[in-house]
Residue frames relative to the residue before (quaternion, step in Angstrom):
aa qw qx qy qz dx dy dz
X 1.0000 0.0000 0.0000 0.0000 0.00 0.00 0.00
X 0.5003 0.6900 -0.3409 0.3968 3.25 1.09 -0.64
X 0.7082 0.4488 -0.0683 0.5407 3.22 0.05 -1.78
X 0.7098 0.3177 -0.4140 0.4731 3.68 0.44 -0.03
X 0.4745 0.5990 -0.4054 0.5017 3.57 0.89 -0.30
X 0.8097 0.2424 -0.3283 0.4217 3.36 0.34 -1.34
X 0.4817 0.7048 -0.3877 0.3477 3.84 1.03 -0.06
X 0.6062 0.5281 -0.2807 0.5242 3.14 1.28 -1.43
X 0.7539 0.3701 -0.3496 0.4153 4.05 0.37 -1.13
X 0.6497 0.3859 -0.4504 0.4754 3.55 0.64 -0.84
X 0.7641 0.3419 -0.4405 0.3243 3.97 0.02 0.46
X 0.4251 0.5708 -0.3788 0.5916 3.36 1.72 0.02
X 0.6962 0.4126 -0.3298 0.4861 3.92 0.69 -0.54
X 0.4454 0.6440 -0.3146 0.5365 3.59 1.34 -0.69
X 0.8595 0.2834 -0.2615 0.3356 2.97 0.07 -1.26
X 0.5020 0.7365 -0.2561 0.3742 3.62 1.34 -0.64
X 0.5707 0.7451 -0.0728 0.3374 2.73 1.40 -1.74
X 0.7281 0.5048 -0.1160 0.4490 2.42 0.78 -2.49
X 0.5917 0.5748 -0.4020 0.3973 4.14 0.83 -1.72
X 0.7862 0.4366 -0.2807 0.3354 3.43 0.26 -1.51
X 0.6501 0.3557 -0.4029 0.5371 3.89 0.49 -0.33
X 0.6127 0.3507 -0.4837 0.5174 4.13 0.37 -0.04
X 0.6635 0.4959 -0.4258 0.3641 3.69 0.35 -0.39
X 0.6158 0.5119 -0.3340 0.4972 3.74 1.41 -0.97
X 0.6862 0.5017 -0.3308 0.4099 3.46 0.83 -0.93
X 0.7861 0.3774 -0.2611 0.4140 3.45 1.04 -0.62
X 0.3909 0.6695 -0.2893 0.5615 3.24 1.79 0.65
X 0.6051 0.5934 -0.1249 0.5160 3.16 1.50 -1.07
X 0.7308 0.3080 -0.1857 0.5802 3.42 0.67 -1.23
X 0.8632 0.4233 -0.0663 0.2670 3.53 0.67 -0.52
X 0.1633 -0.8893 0.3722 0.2097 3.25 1.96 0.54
X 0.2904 -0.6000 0.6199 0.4140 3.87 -1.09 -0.01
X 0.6200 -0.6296 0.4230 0.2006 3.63 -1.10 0.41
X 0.8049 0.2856 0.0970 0.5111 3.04 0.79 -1.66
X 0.5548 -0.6256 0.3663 0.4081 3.52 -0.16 1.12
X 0.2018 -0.7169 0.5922 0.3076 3.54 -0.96 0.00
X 0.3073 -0.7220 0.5589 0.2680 3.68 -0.87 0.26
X 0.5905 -0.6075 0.4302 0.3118 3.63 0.81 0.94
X 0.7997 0.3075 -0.3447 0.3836 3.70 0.65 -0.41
X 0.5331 -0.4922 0.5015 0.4712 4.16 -1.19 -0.40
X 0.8091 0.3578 0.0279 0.4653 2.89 0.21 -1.93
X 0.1998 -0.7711 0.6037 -0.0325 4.02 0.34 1.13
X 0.0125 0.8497 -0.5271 0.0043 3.64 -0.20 1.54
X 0.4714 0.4309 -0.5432 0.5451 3.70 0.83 0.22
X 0.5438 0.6336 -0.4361 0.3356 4.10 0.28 0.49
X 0.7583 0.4906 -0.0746 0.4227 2.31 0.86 -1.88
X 0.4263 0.7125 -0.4043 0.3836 3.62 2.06 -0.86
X 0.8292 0.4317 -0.1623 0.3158 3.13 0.41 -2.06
X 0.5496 0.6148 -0.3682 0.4294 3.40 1.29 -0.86
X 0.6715 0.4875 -0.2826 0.4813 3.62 0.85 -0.88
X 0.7003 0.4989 -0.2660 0.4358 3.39 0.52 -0.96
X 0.5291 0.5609 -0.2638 0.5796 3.75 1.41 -0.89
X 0.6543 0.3111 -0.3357 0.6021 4.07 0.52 -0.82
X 0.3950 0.7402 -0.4522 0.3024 3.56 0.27 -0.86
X 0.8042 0.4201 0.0451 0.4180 3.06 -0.12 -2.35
X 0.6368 0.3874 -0.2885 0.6009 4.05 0.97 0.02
């Protein structure tokens, strides 16, 4: 049981492994375009949007 356990993580880590260097590489060939702003959820937006419904 052991030895399957460690089988099961060392191919779960493989496989992890494996996503993150195709994702860099396709990051590589593919620049993003548009700055990112490092965040999801963009809260000076969400300010004005409110403040804009607000006012009606």
């Amino acid at each position: 049981m052991l030895v399957l356990t460690i089988a099961a993580l060392a191919y779960f880590l493989l496989a992890i492994g494996l996503v993150i260097i195709i994702d860099n590489m396709v990051g590589f060939v593919f620049p993003e375009r548009r700055p990112a702003s490092g965040r999801f959820f963009d809260l000076t937006k969400a300010i004005a949007v409110a403040q804009r419904f607000g006012r009606k």
